[in-house]
PyMOL Python script that loads the backbone (N, CA, C, O; Angstrom):
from pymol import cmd

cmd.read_pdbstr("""\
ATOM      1  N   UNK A   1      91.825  90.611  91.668  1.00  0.00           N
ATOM      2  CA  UNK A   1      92.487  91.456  92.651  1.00  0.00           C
ATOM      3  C   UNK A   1      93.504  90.653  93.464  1.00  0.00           C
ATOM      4  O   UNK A   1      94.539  91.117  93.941  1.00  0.00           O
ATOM      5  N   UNK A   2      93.137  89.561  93.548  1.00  0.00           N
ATOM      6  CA  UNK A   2      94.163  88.312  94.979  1.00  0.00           C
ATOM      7  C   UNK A   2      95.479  88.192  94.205  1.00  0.00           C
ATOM      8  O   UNK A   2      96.442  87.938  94.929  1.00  0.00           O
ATOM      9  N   UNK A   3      95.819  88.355  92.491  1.00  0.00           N
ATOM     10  CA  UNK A   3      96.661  88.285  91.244  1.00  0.00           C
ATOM     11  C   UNK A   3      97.737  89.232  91.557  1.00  0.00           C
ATOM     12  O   UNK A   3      98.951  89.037  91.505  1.00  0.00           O
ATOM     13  N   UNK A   4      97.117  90.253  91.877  1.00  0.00           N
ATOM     14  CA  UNK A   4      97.703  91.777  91.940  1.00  0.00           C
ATOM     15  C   UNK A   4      97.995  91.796  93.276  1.00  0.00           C
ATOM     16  O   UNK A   4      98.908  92.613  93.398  1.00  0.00           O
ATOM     17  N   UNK A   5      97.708  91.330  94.362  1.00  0.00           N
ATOM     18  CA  UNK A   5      98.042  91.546  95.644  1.00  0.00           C
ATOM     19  C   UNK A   5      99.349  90.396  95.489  1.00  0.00           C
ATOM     20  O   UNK A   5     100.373  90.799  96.040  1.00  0.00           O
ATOM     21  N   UNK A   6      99.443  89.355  94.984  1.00  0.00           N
ATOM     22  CA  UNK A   6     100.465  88.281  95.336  1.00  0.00           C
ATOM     23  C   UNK A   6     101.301  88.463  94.332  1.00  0.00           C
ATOM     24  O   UNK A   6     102.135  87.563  94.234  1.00  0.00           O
ATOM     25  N   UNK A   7     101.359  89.125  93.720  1.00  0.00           N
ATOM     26  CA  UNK A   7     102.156  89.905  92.694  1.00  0.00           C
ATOM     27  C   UNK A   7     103.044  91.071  93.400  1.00  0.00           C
ATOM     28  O   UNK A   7     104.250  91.070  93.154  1.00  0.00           O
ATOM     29  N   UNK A   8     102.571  91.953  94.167  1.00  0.00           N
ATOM     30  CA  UNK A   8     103.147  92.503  95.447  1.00  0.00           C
ATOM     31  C   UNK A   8     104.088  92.297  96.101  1.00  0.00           C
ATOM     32  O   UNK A   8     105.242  92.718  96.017  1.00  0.00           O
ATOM     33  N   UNK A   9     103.349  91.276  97.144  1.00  0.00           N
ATOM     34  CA  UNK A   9     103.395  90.749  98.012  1.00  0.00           C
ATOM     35  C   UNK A   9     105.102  89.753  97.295  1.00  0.00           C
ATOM     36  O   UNK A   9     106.128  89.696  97.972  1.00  0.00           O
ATOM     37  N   UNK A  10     104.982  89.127  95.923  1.00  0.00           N
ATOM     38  CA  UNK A  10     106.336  88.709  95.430  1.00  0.00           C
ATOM     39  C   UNK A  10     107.668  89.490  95.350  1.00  0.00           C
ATOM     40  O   UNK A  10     108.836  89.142  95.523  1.00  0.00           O
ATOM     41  N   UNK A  11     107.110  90.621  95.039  1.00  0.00           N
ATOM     42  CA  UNK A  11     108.076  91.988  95.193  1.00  0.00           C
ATOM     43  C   UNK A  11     108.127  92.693  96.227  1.00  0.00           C
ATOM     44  O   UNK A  11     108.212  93.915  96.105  1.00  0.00           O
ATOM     45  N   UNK A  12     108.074  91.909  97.879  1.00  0.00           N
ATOM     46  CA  UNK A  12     107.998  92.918  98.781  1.00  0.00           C
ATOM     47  C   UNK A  12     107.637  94.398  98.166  1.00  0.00           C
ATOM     48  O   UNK A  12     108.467  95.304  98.091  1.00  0.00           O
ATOM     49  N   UNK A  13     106.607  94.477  97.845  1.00  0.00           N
ATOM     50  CA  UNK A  13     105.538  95.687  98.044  1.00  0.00           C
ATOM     51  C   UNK A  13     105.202  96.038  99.095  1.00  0.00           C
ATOM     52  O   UNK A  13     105.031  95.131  99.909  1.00  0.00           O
ATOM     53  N   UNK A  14     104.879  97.914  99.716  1.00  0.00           N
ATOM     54  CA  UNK A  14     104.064  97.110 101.304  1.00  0.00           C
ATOM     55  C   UNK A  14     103.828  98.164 100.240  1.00  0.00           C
ATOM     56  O   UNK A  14     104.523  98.776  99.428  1.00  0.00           O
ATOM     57  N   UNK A  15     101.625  98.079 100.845  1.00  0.00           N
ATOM     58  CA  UNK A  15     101.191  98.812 100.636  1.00  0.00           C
ATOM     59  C   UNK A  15      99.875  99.443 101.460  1.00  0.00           C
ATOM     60  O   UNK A  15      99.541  99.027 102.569  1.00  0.00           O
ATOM     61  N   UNK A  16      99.245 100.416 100.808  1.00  0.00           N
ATOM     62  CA  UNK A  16      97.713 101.109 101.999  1.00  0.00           C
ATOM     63  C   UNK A  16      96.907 101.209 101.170  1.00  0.00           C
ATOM     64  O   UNK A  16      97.012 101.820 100.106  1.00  0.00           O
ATOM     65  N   UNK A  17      95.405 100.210 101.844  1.00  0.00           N
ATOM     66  CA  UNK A  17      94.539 100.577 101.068  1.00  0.00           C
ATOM     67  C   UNK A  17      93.971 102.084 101.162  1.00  0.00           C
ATOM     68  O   UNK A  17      93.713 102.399 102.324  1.00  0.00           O
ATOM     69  N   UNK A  18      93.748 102.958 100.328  1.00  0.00           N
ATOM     70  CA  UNK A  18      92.758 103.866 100.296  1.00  0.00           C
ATOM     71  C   UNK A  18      91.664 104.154  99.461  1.00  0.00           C
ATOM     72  O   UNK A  18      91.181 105.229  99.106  1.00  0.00           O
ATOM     73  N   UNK A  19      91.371 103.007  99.220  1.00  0.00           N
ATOM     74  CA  UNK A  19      89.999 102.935  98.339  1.00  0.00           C
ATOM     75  C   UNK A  19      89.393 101.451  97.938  1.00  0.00           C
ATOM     76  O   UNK A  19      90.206 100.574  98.229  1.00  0.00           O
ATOM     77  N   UNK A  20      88.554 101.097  97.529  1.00  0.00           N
ATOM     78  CA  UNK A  20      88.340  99.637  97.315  1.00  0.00           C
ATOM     79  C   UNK A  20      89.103  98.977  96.204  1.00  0.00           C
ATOM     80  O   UNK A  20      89.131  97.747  96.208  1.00  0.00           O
ATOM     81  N   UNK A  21      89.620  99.519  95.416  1.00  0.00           N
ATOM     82  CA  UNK A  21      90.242  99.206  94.202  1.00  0.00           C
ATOM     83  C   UNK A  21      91.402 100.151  94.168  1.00  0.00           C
ATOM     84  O   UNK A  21      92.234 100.013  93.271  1.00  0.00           O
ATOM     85  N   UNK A  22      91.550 101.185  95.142  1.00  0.00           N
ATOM     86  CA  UNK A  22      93.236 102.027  94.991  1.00  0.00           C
ATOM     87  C   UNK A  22      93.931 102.011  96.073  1.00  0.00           C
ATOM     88  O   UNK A  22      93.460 102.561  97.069  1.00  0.00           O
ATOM     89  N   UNK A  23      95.118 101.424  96.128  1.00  0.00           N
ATOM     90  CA  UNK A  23      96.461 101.777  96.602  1.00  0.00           C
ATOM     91  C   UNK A  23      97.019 102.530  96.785  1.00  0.00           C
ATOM     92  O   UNK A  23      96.846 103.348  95.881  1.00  0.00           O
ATOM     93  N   UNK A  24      98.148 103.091  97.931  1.00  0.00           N
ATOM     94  CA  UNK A  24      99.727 103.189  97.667  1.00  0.00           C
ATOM     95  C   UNK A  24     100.720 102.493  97.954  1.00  0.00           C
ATOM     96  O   UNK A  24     100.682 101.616  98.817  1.00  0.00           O
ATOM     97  N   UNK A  25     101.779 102.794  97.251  1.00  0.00           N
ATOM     98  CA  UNK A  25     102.473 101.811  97.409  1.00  0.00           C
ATOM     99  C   UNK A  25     103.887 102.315  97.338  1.00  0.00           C
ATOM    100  O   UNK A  25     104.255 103.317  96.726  1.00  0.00           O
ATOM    101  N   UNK A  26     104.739 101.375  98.144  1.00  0.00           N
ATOM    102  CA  UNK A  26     106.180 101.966  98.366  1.00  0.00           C
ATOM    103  C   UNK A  26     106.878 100.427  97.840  1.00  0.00           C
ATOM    104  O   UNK A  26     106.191  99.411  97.950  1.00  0.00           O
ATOM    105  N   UNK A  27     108.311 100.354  97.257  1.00  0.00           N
ATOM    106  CA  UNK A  27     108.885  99.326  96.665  1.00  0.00           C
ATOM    107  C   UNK A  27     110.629  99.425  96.874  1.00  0.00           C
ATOM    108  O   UNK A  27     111.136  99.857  95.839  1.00  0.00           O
ATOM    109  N   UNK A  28     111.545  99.161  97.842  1.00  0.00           N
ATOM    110  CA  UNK A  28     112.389  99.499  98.376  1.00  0.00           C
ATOM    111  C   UNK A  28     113.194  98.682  97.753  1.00  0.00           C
ATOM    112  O   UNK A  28     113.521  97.719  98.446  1.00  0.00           O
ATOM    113  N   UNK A  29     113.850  98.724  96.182  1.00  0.00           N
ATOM    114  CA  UNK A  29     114.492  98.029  95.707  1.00  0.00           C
ATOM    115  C   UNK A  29     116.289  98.542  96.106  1.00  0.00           C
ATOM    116  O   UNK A  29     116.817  99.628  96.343  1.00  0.00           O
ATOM    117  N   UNK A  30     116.928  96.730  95.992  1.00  0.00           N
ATOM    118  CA  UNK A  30     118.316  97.117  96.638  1.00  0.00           C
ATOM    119  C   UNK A  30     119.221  96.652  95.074  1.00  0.00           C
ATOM    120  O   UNK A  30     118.939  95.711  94.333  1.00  0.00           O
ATOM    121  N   UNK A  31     120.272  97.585  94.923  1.00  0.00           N
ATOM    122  CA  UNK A  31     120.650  97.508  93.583  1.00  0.00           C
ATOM    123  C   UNK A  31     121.692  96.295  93.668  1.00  0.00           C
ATOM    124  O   UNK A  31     122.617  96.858  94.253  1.00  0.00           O
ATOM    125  N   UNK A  32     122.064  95.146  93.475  1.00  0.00           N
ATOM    126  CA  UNK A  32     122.960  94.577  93.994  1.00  0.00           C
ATOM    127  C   UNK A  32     124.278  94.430  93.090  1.00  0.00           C
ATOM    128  O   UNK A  32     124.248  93.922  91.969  1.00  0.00           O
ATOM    129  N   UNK A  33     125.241  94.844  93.596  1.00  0.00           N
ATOM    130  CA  UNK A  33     126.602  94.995  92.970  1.00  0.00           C
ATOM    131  C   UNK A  33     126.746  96.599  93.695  1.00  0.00           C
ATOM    132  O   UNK A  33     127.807  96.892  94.247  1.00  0.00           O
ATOM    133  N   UNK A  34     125.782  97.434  93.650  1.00  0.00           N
ATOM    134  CA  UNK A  34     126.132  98.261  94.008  1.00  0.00           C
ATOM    135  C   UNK A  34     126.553  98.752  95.548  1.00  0.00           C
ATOM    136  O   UNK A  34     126.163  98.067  96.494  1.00  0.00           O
ATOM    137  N   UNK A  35     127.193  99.706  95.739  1.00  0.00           N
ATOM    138  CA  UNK A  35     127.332  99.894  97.043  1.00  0.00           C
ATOM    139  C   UNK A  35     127.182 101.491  97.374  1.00  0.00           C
ATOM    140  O   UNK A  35     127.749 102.384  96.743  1.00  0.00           O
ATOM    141  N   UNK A  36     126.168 101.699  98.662  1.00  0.00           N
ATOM    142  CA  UNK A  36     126.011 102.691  98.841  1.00  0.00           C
ATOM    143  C   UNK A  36     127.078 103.345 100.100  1.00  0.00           C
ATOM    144  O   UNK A  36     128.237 102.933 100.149  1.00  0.00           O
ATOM    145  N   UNK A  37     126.666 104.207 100.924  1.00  0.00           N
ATOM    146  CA  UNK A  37     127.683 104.297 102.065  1.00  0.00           C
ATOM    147  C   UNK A  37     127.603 103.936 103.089  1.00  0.00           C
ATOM    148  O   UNK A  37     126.645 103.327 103.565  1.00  0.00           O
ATOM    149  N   UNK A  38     129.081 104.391 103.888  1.00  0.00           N
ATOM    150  CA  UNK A  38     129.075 103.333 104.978  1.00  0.00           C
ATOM    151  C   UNK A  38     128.171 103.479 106.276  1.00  0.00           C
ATOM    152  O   UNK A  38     127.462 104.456 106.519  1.00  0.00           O
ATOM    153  N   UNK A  39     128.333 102.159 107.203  1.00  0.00           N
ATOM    154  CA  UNK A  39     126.808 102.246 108.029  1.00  0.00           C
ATOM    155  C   UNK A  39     127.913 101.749 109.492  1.00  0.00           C
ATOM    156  O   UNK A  39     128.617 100.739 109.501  1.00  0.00           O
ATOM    157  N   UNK A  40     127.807 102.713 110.566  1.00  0.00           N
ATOM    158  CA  UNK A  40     128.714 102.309 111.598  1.00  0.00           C
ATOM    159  C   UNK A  40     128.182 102.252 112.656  1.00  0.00           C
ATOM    160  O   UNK A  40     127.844 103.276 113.250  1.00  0.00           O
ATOM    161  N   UNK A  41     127.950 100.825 113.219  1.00  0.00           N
ATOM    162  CA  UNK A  41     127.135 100.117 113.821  1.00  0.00           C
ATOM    163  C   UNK A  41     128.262  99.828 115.337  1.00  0.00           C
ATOM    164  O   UNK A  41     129.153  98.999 115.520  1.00  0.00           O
ATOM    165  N   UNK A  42     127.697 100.954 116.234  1.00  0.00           N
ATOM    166  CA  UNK A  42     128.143 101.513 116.934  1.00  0.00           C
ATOM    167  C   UNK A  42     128.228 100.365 117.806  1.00  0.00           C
ATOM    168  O   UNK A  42     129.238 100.615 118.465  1.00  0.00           O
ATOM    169  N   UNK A  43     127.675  99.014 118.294  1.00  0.00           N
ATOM    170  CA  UNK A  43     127.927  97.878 119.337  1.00  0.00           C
ATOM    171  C   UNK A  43     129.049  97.535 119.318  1.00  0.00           C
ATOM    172  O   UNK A  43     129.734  97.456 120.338  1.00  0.00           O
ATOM    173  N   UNK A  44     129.505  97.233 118.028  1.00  0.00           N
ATOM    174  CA  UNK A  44     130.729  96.249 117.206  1.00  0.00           C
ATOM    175  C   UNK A  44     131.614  97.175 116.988  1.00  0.00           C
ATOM    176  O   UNK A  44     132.541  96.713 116.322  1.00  0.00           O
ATOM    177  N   UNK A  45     131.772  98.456 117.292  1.00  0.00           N
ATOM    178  CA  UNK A  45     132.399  99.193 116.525  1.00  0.00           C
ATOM    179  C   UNK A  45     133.062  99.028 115.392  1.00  0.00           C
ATOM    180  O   UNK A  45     134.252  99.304 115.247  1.00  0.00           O
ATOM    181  N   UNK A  46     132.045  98.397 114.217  1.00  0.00           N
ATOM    182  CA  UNK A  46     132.730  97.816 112.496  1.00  0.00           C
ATOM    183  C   UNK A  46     131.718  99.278 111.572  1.00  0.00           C
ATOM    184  O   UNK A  46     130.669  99.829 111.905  1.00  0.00           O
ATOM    185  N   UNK A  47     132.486  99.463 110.545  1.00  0.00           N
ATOM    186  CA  UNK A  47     132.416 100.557 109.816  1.00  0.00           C
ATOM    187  C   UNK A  47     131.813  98.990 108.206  1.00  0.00           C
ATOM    188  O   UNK A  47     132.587  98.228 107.627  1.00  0.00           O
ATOM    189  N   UNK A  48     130.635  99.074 108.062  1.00  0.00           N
ATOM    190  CA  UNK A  48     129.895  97.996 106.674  1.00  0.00           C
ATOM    191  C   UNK A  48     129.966  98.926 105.402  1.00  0.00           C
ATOM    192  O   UNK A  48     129.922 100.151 105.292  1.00  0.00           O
ATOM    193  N   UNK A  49     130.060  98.160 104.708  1.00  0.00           N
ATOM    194  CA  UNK A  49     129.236  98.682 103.427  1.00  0.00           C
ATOM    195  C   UNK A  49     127.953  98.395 103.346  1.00  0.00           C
ATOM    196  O   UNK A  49     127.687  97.197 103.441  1.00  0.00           O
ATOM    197  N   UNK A  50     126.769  99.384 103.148  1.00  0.00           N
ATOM    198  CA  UNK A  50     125.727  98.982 102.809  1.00  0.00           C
ATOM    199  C   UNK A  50     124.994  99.233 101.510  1.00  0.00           C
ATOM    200  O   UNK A  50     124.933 100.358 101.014  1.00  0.00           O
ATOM    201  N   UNK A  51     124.400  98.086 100.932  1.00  0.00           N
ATOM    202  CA  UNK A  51     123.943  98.013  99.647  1.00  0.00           C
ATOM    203  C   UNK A  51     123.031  99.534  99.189  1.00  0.00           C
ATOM    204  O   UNK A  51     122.157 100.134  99.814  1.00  0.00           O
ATOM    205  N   UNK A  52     123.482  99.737  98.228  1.00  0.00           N
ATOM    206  CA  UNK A  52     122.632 101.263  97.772  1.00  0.00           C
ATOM    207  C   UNK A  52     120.994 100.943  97.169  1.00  0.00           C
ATOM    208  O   UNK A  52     120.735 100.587  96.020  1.00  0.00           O
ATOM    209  N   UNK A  53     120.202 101.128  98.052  1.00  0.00           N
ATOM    210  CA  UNK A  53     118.982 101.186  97.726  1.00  0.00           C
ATOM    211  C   UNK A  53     118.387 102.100  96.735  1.00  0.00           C
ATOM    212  O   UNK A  53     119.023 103.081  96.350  1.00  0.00           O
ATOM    213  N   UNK A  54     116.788 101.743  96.145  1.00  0.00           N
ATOM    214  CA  UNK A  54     116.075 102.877  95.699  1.00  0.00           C
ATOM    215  C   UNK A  54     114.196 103.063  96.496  1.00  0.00           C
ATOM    216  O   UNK A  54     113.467 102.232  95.954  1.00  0.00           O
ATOM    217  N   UNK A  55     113.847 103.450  96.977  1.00  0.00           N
ATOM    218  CA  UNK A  55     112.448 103.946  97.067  1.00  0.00           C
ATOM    219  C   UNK A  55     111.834 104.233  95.810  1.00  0.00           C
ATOM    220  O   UNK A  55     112.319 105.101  95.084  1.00  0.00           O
ATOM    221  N   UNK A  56     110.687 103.508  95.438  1.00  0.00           N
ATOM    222  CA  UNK A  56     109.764 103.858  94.228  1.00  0.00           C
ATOM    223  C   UNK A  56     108.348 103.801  95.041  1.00  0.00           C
ATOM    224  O   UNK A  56     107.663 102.815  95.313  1.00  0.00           O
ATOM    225  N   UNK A  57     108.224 104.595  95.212  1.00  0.00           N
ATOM    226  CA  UNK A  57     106.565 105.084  95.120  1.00  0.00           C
ATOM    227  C   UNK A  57     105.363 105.226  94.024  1.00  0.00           C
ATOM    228  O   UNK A  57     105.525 105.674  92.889  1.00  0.00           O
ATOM    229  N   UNK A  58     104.186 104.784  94.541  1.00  0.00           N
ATOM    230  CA  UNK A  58     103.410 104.702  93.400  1.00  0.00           C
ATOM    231  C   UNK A  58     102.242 104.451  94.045  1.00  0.00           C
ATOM    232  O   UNK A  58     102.213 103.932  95.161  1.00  0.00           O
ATOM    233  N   UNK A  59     100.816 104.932  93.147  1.00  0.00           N
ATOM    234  CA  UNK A  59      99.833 104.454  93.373  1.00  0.00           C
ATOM    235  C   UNK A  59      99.233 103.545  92.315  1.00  0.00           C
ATOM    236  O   UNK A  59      99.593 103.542  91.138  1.00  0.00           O
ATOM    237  N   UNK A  60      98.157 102.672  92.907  1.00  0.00           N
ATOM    238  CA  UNK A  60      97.891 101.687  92.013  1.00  0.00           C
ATOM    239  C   UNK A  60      96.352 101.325  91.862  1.00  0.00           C
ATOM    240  O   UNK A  60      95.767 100.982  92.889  1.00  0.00           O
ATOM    241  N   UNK A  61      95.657 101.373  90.683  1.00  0.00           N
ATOM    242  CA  UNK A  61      94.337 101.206  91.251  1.00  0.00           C
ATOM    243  C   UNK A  61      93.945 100.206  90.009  1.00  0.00           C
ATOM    244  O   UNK A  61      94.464 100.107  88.897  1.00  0.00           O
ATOM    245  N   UNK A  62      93.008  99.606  90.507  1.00  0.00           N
ATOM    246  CA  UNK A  62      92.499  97.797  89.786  1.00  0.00           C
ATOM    247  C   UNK A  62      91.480  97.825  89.111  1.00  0.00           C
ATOM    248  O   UNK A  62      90.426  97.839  89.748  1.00  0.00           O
ATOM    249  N   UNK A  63      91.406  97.843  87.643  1.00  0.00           N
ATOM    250  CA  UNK A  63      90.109  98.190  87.027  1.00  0.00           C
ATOM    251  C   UNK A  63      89.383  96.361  86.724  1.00  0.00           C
ATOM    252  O   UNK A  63      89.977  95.307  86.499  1.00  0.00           O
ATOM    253  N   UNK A  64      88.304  96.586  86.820  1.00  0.00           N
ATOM    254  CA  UNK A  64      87.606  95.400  86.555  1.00  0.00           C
ATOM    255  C   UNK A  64      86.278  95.811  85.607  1.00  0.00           C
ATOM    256  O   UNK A  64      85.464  96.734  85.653  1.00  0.00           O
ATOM    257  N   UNK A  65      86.467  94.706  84.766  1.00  0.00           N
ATOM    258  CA  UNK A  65      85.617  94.827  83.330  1.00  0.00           C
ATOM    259  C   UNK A  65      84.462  93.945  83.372  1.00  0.00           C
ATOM    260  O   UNK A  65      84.298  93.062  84.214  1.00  0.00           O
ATOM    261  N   UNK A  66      83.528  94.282  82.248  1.00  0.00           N
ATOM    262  CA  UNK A  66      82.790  92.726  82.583  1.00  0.00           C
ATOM    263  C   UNK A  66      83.181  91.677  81.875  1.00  0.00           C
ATOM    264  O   UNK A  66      82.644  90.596  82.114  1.00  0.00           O
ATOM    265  N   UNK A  67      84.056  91.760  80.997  1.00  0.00           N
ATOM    266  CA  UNK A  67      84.548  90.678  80.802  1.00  0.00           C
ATOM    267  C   UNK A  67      85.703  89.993  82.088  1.00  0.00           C
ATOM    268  O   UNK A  67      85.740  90.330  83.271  1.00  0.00           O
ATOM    269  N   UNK A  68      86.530  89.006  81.426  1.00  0.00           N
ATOM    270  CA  UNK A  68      87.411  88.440  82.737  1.00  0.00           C
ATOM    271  C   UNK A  68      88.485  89.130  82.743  1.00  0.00           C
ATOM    272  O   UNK A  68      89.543  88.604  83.088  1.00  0.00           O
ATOM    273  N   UNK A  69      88.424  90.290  82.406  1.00  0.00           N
ATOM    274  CA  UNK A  69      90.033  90.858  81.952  1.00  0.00           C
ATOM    275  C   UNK A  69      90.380  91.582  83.418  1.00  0.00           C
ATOM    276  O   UNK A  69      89.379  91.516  84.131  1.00  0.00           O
ATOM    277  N   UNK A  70      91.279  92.124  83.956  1.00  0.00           N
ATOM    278  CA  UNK A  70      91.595  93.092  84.719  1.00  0.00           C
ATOM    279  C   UNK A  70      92.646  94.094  83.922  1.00  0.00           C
ATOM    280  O   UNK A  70      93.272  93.894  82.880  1.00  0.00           O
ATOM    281  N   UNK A  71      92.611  95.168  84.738  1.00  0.00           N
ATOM    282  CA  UNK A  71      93.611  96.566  83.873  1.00  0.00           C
ATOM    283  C   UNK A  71      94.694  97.169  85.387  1.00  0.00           C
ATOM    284  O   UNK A  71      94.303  97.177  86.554  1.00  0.00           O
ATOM    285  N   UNK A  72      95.342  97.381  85.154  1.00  0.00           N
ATOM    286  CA  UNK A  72      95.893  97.849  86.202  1.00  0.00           C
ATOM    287  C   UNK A  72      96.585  99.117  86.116  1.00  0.00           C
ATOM    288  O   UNK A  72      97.505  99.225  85.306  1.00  0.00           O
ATOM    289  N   UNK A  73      96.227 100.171  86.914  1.00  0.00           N
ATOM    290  CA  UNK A  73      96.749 101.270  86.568  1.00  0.00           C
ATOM    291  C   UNK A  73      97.585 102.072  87.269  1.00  0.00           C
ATOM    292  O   UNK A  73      97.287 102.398  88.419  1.00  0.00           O
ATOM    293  N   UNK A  74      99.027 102.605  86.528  1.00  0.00           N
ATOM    294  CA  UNK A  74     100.266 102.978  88.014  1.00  0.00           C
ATOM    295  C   UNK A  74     100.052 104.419  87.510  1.00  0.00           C
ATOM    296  O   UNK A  74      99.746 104.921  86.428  1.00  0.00           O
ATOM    297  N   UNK A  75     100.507 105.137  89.465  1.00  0.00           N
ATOM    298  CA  UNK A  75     100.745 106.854  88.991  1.00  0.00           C
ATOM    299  C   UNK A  75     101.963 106.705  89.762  1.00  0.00           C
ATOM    300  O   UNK A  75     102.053 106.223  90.891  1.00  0.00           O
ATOM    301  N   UNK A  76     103.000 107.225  88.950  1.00  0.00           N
ATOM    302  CA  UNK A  76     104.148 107.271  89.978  1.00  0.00           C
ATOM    303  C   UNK A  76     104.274 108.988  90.467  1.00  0.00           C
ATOM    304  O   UNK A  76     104.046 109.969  89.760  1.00  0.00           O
ATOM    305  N   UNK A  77     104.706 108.955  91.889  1.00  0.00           N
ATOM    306  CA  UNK A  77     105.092 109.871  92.458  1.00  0.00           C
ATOM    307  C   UNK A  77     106.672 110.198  92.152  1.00  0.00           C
ATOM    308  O   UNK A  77     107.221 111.156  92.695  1.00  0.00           O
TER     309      UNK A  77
END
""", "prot")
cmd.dss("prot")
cmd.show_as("cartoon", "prot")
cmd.util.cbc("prot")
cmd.orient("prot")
């Protein structure tokens, strides 16, 4: 399970436990090259480009065997 959490945790994952072995999970990937729209950051009065994101949602739950194996299982929303 500590595999799968720092595995996460590498991919800025945030996530909620709701179960001993299940997750959710949100993954706020930023596309880079791309550009989404503009963001006008009213102190500075400057008009940015900001990078075009994606939200992936998902749940995740951790199967454990008796052998040493683990399984990991995604539901995407």
């Amino acid at each position: 399970m500590t595999d799968v959490l720092k595995a996460l945790q590498e991919l800025n994952v945030c996530w909620k436990k709701i179960g001993p072995y299940n997750m959710k999970c949100i993954w706020t990937v930023v596309i880079p090259g791309h550009q989404g729209g503009m963001v006008n950051d009213s102190v500075h009065g400057d008009n940015e480009v900001a990078p075009k994101s994606t939200v992936v949602k998902f749940e995740l739950q951790v199967i454990i065997t008796i052998n040493p194996n683990l399984y990991v299982a995604f539901r995407f929303k």
